[in-house]
Each structure stands twice: as C-alpha cells, then as structure tokens.
C-alpha positions in Angstrom: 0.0 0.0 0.0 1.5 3.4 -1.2 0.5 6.7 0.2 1.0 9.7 -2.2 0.3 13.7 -1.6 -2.1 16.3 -2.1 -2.1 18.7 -4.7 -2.4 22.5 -4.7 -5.6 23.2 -6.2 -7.6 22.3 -2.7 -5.4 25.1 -1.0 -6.5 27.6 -3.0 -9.7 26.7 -3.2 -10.3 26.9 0.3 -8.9 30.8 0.1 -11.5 33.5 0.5 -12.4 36.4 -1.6 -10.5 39.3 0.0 -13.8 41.6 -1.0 -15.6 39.2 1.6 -15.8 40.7 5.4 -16.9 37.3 6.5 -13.6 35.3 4.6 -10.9 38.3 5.4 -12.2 37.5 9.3 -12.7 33.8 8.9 -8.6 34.4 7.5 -7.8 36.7 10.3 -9.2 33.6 12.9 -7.0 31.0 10.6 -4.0 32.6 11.1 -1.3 30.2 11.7 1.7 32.7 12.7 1.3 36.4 11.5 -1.7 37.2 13.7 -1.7 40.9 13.5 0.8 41.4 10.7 -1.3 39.3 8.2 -3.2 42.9 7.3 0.2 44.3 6.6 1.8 41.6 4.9 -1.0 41.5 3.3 -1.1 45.2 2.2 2.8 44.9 1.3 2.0 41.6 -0.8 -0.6 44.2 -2.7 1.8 46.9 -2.6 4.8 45.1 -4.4 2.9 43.5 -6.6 1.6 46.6 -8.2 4.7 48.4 -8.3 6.5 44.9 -10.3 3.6 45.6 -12.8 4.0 48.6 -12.7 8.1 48.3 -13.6 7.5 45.8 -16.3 4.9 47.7 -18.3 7.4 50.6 -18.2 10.0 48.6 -19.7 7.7 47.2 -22.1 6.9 50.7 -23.1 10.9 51.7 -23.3 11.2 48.5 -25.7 8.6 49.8 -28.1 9.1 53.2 -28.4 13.2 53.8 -27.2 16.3 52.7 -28.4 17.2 52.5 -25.2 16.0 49.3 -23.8 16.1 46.4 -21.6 15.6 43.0 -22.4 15.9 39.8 -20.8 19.4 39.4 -21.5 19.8 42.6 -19.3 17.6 40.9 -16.6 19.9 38.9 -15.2 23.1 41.2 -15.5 21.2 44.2 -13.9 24.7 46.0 -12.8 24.7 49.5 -13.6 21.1 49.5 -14.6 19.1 51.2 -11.6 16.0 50.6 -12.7 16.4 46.7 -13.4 17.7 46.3 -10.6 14.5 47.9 -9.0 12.5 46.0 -11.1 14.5 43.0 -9.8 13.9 44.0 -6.1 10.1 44.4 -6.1 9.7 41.5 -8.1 11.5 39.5 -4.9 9.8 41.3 -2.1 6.1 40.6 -4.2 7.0 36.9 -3.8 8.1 37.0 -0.5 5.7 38.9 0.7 2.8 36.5 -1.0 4.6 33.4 0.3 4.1 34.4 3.9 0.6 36.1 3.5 -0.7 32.2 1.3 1.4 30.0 3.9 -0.7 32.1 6.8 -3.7 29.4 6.2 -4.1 26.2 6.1 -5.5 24.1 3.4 -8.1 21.6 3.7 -6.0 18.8 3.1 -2.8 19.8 4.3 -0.5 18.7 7.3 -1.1 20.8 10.5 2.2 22.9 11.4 3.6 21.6 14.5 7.4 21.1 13.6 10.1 23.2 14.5 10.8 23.9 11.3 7.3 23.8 9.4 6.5 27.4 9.2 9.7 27.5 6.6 9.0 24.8 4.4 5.3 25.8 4.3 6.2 29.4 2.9 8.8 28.0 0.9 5.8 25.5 -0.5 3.7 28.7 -1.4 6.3 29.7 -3.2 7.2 26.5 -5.4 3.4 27.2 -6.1 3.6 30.4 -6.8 6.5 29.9 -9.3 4.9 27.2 -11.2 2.1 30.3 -12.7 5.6 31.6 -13.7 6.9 28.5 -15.6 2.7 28.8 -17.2 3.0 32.2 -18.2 6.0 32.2 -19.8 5.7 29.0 -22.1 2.6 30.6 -22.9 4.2 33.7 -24.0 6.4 32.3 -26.0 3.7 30.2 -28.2 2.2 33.6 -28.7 5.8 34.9 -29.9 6.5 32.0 -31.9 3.1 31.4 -33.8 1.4 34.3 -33.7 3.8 37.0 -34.3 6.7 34.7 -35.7 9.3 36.0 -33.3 10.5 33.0 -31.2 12.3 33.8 -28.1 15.9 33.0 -26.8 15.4 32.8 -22.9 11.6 31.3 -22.5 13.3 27.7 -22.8 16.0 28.5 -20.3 14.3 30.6 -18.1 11.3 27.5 -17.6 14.3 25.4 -16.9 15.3 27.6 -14.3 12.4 28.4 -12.7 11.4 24.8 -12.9 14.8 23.4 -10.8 13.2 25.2 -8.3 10.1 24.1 -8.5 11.0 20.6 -8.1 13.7 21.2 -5.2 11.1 23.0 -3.0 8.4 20.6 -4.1 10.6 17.8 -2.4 10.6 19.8 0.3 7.2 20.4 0.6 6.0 16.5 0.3 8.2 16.2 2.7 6.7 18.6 5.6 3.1 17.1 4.5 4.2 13.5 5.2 2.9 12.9 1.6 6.5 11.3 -0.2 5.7 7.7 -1.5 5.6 5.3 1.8 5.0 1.8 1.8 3.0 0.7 4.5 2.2 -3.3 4.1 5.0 -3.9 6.1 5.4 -0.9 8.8 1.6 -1.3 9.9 2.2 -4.5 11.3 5.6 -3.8 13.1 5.0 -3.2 17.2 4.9 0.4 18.4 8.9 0.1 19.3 9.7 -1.0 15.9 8.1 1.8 14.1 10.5 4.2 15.6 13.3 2.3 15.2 12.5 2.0 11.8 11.7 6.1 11.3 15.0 6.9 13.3 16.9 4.6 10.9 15.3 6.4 7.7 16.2 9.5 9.0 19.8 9.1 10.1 19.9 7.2 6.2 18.7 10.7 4.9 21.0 12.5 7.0 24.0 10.4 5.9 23.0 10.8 2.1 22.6 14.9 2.8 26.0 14.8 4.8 27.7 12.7 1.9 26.1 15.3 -1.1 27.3 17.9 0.5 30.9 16.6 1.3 31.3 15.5 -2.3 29.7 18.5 -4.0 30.3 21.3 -2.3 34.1 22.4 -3.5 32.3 22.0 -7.0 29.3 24.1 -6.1 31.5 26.5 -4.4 33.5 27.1 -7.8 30.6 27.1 -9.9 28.7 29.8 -7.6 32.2 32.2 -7.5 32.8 32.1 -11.4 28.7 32.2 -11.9 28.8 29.5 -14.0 26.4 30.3 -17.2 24.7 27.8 -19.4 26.6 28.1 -22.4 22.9 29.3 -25.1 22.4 32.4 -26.8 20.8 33.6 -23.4 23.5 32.4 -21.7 21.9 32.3 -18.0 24.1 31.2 -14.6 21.9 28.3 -14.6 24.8 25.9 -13.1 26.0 28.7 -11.0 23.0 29.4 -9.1 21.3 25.8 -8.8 24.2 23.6 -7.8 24.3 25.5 -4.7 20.7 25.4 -4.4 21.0 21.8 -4.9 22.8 21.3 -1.7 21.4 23.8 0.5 17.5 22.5 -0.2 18.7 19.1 0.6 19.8 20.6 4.1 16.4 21.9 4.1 15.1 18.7 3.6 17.4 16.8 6.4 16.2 19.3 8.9 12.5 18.9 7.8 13.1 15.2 8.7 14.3 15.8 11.9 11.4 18.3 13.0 8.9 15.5 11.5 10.5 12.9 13.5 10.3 15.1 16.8 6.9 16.3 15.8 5.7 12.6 15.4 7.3 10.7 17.9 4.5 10.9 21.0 1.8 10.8 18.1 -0.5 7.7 18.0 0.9 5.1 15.0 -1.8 5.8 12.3 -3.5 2.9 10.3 -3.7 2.7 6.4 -6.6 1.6 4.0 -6.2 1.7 0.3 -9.4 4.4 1.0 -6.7 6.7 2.0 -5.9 7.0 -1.5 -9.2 8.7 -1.8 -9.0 12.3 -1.4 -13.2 13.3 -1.3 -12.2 16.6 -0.3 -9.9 17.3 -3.3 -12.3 15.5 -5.5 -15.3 18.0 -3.9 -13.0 20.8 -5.1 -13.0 19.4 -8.9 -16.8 18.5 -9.3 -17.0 22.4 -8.0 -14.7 23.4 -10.4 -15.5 22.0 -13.3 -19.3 23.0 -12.6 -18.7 26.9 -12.1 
C-alpha cells in the first residue's frame, strides 16, 4: 500500500475572496503565525505586486518606443542599470511577501504545522506554487511569440528550466513537511509500536547520511561554480549551473532538517493505520466536481 500527496488546487480553493468581510475575518481567525501582521503583509504583498507591474509595463513601453531598452538578457546582468535592478527588487519582495501572506492558512487537506521547522517549508511550498504560474506564463508567451507573431524567443526555454529546478527542489521539500512522499506501509503497519521508531529513526539518520555525503562531495564544485557564476553556455547564456548547484545542496539541508522536526513532531503521536481508501481524497475530489461546474 502506497500513500501519495495532495495537490495545490484544494489550497487555494479553500482561500477566501478578500472583498468578503466574512472570509478576510474567517482568514484573520485561521491565522497560523502572523496574527496581527497578516493585514500588513497582506497590504505589502498588494503593494509590491503593483509596483512589479507597474516596472514591467514601463520597460515594455521603453522597448517599443526607445532605443534604449532592456531585455531579458539585461535581466539577469542588472549592474549598472538602476532601474532593473528595481524592477528585480520588487519583483523578490512581491513573492516574499505572498509566500508568507498564502502559507498564513491552512489548506483543507494539508498537514497541521507543528514542527520546528514547518513554518519555513510551508512558505517555501507557497512559493514552489507560486513559481509554477511563472513556468505557465512564460511557455505561454512564447507560443504567442513564436506562432502568432513569428518572433521566437531566446530565454523562455532556459528561463522554464530555471524556474522549474526550483520548482522541483522545494516541491521535495514540501512533500516532505506534508508526510505525503511515497511510503509503503504493508510492512510498517504490522511492526510493534517500538519498531516503528526504530524504523523512522533509521530512515532518518539514512537521509541525513545521504545529505552529509552530497554535500561533502559537492560542495568544493558548487563553491566554484557559484564564484565564477557559472552560465549555461545558449544564446541567453543564464548562470543556470552557478545558481542551482548550490541550491541543490542547500534545499537538501532543508530537507534533512524537515526530517528531523517530522521525527520530533511525530514521535509521541499515535501510530496511524492505512486503508487503500486513503488514496481517496473526497475533499480534493469536492474541489474538482465544483470546479468544473462553475
């Protein structure tokens, strides 16, 4: 018997309309750990977001009616260029700031916080989320380029690529805060209470080993990579290798410690017992007959 995770879409789902006095105070009560600042991290989530629109429609403008442009290739070699680098800025505090204000509430199907080290991987789970409507957008605006207007792009392929290491590194994370990695529980449902534990501390100190080993053989090479900014070599030529090798190492720390805080946070817990109806997810399954009705 195999156990996998929940999707997004039942998170979101379960977010109110911010127009709605009853669902902004129903969100105020949910609060998991901003309490008071969730109105002002909300506002600044708001506030960023506008101003990053705000920046790119500018520079869309300058690109159609100056010579003096910037382009993507200018995006990620902002030095000397004030307002990229301002556009750059924003665009970082906007997710940041809509990371913590989504990770504020729970989702209907979604592990309770009660780790030491939850609260992180929970924002950093918004924003794998949040950066997969990135990878959407822009493979969608490059089949726009390409067959509509004929003008294929040189970065939409390496930039999805980029975003998308990401994506997966944090979503590894993520499934791993939520309990909701592939398990197989045939075996581990009938050990005794004692042997249960024994087993999770052993498949934790084997994940700390592998992280410990990674990051022993890798890191002198991620070091070198991230001090020469390695680029990828295309037309776009992005520090793909230079950014993600270190990311590489330091999410799989992230995941190690997640681990540890799941093996604290579970230890006292009563063992749980698995039916093959806990692949069925009604409440995920509510949230697509809605869906697909509206």
């Amino acid at each position: 018997m195999m156990k996998a995770g929940p999707t997004g879409l039942a998170f979101f789902n379960q977010i109110p309309s911010g127009n709605d006095n009853a669902g902004a105070h129903a969100m105020s009560t949910n609060s998991l750990f901003l309490g008071r600042l969730r109105r002002p991290v909300k506002l600044g989530m708001i506030l960023f977001i506008g101003t990053t629109l705000a920046l790119y429609a500018y520079l869309i403008a300058l690109r159609v009616f100056s010579e003096e442009s910037y382009g993507m290739f200018e995006m990620i070699r902002p030095a000397g260029k004030p307002l990229v680098q301002v556009m750059l800025a924003s665009l970082g505090l906007a997710l940041t700031f809509a990371s913590l204000f989504l990770s504020d509430t729970k989702g209907a199907i979604e592990v309770q916080p009660d780790g030491f080290f939850d609260l992180v991987t929970v924002v950093l789970g918004r924003l794998a989320m949040i950066m997969t409507a990135f990878i959407v957008l822009v493979m969608f605006y490059e089949v726009v380029s390409r067959y509509v207007f004929s003008r294929p792009t040189l970065w939409a392929n390496e930039l999805s690529l980029w975003i998308a290491c990401f994506v997966f590194l944090l979503a590894g994370l993520y499934a791993m805060q939520q309990r909701s990695h592939i398990r197989i529980y045939i075996i581990y449902d009938m050990m005794p209470f004692w042997i249960k534990k024994t087993s999770d501390v052993i498949s934790v100190l084997l994940i700390v080993g592998f992280t410990f080993a990674l990051v022993w053989g890798g890191y002198t090479d991620a070091e070198n990579r991230f001090l020469r900014m390695e680029t990828f070599g295309t037309a776009w030529d992005p520090p793909i290798p230079g950014i993600v090798k270190p990311a590489l190492l330091i999410i799989i720390v992230l995941v190690c410690i997640q681990a540890i805080s799941n093996l604290i946070a579970d230890w006292n817990k009563e063992p749980e017992q698995h039916t093959p109806a806990d692949e069925i997810d009604e409440t995920e399954i509510q949230n697509i007959r809605r869906t697909l009705e509206d």
